[in-house]
C-alpha positions as MATLAB code, in Angstrom:
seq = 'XXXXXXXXXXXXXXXXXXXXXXXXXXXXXXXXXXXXXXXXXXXXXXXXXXXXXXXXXXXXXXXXXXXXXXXXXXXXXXX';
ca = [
      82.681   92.494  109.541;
      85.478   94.003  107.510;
      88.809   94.279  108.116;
      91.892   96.261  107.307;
      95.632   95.647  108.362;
      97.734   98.382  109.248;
     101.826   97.883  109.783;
     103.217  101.266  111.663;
     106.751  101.855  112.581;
     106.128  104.606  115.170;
     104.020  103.859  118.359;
     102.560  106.985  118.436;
     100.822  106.083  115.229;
      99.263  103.546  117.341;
      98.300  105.696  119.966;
      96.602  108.025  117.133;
      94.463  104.784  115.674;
      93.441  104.077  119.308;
      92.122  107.432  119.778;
      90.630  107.659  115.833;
      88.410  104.366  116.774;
      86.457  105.730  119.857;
      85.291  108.492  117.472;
      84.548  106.230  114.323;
      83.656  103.119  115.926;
      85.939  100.292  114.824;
      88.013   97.962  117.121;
      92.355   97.647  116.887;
      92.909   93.861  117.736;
      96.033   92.514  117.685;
      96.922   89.502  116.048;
      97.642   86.533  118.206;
     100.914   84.657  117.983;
     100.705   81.168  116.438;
     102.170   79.233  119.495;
     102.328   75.387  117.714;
     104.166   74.466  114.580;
     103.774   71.472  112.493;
     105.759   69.892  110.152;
     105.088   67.107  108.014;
     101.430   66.937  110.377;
     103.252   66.471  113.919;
     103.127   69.192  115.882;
     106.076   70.600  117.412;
     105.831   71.443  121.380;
     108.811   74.332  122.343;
     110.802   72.804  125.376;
     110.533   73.820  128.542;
     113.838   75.154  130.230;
     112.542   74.901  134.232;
     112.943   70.574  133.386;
     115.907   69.115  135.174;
     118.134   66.750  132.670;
     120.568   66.021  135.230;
     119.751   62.660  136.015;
     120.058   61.805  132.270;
     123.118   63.016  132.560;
     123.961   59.982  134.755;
     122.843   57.587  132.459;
     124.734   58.651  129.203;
     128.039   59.266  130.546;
     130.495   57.004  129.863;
     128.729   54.902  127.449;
     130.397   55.587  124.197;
     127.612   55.908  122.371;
     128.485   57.351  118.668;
     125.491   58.952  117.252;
     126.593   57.811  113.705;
     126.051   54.669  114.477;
     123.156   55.400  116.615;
     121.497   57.358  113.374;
     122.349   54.135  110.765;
     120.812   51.544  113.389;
     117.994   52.920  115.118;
     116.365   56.293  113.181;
     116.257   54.402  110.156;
     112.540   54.557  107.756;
     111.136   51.166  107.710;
     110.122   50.634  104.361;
];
């Protein structure tokens, strides 16, 4: 099957192709939405907002943890 992509400003154009394509037989789909990302192969997952972080909250306070250092010592590339 062929197939042609239109881009329309107006959604009355839309409404027009809808009602074109039950006289000359062809089918508007739209495009679905690419929901995962990758980058560098690992896929990338949006968060979800309903999660409760409070308790984390808890365990980092206080802790004086400086993400400098935390970035030199532990995210390091093994090489």
């Amino acid at each position: 099957m062929q197939q042609v992509i239109i881009k329309y400003k107006n959604l009355k154009t839309l409404m027009l192709l809808k009602d074109l394509a039950k006289y000359f037989d062809f089918v508007i789909s739209i495009p679905q939405k690419k929901t995962t990302k990758t980058i560098n192969g690992v896929t990338i997952i949006p968060g979800d907002n309903s999660i409760d972080t409070s308790e984390l909250t808890k365990i980092f306070t206080e802790k004086n943890i400086d993400t400098k250092k935390l970035r030199q010592e532990a995210w390091q590339r093994r090489k």
